[in-house]
C-alpha positions as CSV (number, residue, x, y, z in Angstrom):
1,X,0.0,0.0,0.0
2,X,1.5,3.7,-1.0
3,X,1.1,6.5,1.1
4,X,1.0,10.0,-0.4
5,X,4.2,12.4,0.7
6,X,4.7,15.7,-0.1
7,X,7.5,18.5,0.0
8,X,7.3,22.4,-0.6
9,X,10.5,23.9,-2.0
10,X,11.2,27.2,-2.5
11,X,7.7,27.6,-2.9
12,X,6.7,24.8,-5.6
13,X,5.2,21.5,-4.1
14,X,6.6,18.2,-5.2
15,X,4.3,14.9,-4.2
16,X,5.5,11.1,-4.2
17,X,4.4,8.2,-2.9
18,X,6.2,5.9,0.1
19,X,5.8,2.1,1.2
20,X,7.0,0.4,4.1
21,X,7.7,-3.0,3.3
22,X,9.1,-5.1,6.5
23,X,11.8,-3.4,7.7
24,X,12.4,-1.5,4.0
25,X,11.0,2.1,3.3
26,X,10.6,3.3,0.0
27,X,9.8,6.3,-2.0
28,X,9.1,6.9,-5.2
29,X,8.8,10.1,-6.9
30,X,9.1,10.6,-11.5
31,X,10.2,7.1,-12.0
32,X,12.9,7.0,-9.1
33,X,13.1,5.7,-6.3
34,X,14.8,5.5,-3.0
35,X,15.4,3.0,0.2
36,X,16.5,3.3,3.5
37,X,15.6,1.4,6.7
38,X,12.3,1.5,8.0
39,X,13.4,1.6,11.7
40,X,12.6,5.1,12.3
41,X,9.5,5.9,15.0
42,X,8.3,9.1,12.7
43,X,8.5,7.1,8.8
44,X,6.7,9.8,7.3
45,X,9.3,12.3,8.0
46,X,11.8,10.2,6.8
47,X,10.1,9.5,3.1
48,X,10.0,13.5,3.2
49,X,13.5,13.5,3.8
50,X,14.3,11.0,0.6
51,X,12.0,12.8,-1.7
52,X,13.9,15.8,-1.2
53,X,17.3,13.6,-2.3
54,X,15.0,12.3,-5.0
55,X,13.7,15.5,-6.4
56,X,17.5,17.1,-6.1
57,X,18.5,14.0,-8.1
58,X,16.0,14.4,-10.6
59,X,16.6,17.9,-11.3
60,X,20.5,17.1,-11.0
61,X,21.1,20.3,-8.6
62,X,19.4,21.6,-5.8
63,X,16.2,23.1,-5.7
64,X,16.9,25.2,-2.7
């Protein structure tokens, strides 16, 4: 099951979706994704925190 996630940077929102698959988090946001561990007490902070890396990665410098 996904669970929306969203991000505001400088002003421009940028949604993705995150799973939490046993002890695996994922996110996925234009065709990427990313994975961490899912050991974290707050996950949905942490898929905001990866679809910030994903976003920067998609648009290959940082949005901020």
């Amino acid at each position: 099951m996904s669970l929306p996630v969203t991000v505001t940077v400088k002003g421009k929102k940028y949604a993705g979706e995150y799973q939490i698959e046993g002890s695996l988090l994922r996110v996925f946001f234009d065709g990427k994704s990313k994975t961490t561990s899912a050991n974290s007490a707050n996950p949905e902070f942490v898929a905001r925190l990866l679809l910030i890396e994903l976003v920067c990665r998609v648009y290959r410098s940082s949005p901020f």
